[in-house]
N, C-alpha and C positions, 0 to 999 in steps of 0.2 A: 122333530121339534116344530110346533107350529109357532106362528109369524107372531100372535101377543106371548108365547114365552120369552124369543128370541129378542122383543122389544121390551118385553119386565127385565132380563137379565142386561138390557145394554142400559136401562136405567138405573139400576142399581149399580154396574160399574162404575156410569158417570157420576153420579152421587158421589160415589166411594174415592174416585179422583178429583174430587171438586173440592172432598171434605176439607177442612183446616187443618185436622191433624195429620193427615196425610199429605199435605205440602209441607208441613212443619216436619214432619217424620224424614221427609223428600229430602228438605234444604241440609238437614241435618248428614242427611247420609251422603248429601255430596261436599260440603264441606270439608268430613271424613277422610273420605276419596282423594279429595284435592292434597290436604295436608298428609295424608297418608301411601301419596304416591311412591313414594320410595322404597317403604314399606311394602307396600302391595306387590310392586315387581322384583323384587329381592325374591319374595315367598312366593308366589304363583306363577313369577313372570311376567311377558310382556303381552300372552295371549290372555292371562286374567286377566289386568290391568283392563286392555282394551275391552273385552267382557263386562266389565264391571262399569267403565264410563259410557258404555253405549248403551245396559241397563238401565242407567239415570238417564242418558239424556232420553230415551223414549217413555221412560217412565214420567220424565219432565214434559215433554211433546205430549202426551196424553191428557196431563192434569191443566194445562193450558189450552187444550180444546176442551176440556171439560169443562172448563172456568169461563170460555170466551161468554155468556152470558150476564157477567157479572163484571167484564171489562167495558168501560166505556172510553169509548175514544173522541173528544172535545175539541182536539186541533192537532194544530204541530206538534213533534215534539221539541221538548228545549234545545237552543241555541246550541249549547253544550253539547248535549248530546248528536246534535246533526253535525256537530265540525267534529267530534273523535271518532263516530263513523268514516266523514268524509276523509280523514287525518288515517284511518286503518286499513281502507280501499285503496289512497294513495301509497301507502305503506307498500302494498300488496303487491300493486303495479309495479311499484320501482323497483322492488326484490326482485 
């Protein structure tokens, strides 16, 4: 495989994780997954299960590098949100 195939095919992935319908397709399937836990390890177990949420989350980690171009980062983030991080770290420690 030469180096401009190598880089057409990794543009056209990125593309394809970046699209909308395929984070729309994304959210959807994890959703799914989330509300479907029980279900999923009843039927497949607990080796599906884990299979199946490690799917998404790299599937997720992929389309969020692929997007990071169209992320823009402005400042902080909210209040809020920095104290239920620091509120889930502290959680973390004290456990």
């Amino acid at each position: 495989m030469t180096a401009e195939a190598f880089y057409r095919r990794a543009g056209v992935a990125s593309r394809f994780l970046a699209a909308p319908r395929f984070t729309a397709a994304l959210s959807l399937g994890i959703v799914a997954v989330a509300f479907g836990t029980y279900l999923i390890r009843s039927v497949i177990g607990w080796p599906g299960l884990i299979g199946a949420v490690a799917s998404l989350v790299l599937l997720a980690s992929a389309s969020l590098l692929a997007q990071l171009r169209f992320i823009e980062w402005t400042g902080l983030l909210p209040v809020s949100v920095l104290c239920f991080i620091v509120w889930c770290g502290a959680s973390v420690f004290w456990s």
